[in-house]
C-alpha positions as CSV (number, residue, x, y, z in Angstrom):
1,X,-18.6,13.3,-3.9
2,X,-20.1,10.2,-5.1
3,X,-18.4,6.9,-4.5
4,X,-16.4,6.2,-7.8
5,X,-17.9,3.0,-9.6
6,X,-14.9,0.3,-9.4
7,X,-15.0,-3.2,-11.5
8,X,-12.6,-5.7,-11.9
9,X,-14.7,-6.2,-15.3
10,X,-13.2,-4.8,-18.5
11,X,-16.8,-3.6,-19.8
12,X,-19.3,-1.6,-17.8
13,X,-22.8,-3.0,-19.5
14,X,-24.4,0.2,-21.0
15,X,-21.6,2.6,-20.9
16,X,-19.1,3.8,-23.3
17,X,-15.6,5.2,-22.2
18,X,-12.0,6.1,-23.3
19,X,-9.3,5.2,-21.0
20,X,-7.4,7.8,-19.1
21,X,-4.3,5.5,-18.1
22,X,-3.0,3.3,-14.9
23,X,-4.3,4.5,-11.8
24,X,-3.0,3.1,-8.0
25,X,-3.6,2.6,-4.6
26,X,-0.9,1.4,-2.3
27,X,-0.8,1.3,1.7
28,X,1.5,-0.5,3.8
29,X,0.8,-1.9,7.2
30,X,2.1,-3.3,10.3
31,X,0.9,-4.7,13.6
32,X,2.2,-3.9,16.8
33,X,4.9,-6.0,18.9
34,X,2.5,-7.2,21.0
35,X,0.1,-8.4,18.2
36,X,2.8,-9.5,16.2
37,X,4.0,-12.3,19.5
38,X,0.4,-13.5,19.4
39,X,0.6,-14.0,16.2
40,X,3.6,-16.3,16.4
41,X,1.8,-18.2,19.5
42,X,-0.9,-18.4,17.1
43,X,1.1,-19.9,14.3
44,X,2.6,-23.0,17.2
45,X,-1.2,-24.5,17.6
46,X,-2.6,-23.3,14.1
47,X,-5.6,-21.6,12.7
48,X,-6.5,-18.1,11.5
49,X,-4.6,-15.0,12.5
50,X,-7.3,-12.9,13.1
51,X,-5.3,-9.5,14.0
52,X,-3.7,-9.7,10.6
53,X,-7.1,-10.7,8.4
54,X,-8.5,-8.0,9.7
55,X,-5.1,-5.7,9.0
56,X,-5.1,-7.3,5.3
57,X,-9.1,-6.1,5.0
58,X,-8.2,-2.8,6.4
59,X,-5.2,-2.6,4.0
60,X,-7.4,-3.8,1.0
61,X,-10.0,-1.0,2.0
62,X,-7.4,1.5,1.9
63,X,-5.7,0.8,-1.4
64,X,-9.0,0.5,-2.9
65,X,-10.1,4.3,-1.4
66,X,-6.9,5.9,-2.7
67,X,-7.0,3.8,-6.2
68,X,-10.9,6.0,-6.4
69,X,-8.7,9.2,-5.0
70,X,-5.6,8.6,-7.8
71,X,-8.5,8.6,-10.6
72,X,-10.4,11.2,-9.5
73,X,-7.4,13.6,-10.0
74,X,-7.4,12.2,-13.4
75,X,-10.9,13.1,-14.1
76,X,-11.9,9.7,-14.2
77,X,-15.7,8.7,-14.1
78,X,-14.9,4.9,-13.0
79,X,-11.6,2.3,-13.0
80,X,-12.2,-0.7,-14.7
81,X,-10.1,-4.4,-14.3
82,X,-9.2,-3.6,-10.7
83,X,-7.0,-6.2,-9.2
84,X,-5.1,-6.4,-6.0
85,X,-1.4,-7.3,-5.2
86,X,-0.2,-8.3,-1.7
87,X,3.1,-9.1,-0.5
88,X,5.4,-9.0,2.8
89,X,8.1,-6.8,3.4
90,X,10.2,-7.9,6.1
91,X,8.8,-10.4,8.7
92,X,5.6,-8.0,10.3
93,X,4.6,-5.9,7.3
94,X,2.0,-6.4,4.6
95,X,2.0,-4.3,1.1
96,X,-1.3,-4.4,-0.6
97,X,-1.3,-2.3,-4.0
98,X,-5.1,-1.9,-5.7
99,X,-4.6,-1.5,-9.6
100,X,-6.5,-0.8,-12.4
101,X,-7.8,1.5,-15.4
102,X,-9.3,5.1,-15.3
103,X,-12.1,5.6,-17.3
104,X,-13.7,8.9,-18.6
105,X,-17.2,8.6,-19.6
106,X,-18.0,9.6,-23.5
107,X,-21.1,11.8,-23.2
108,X,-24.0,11.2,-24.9
């Protein structure tokens, strides 16, 4: 299957479409115990967090993968205004949600 075209535009330049409805893609993550007391070490002297930038880009990757997955079991050609939404739950996981609009190509 070819990757589905996602924009965090409203318009796709050239192409005309009718909108299919809310589409989603939500994962939630953790990090280890281990990583997690590194972490806090980390947070004493300051600076990134790398083990957890690289869990929110994994996360990001994997909302955005079954946002495309949600819209292709609509029948959708594309998802248009794609934003993301992050947030902790509890004090060592991270929700990321990828939103957006499924859109059906109008044939020409």
């Amino acid at each position: 299957m070819e990757e589905m075209l996602v924009t965090t535009t409203e318009h796709i330049p050239g192409k005309e479409y009718q909108v299919l409805g809310e589409v989603f893609g939500l994962t939630t993550q953790s990090k280890n115990l281990v990583r997690n007391i590194g972490a806090g070490l980390k947070n004493i002297v300051g600076g990134e967090i790398k083990d957890y930038t690289k869990m929110l880009d994994e996360s990001r990757h994997i909302a955005v993968q079954r946002l495309r997955e949600n819209a292709a079991e609509m029948g959708a050609d594309a998802v248009v205004m794609m934003r993301f939404d992050s947030g902790s739950i509890g004090s060592d996981m991270q929700s990321v949600a990828a939103y957006g609009t499924a859109v059906k190509f109008n044939q020409a």
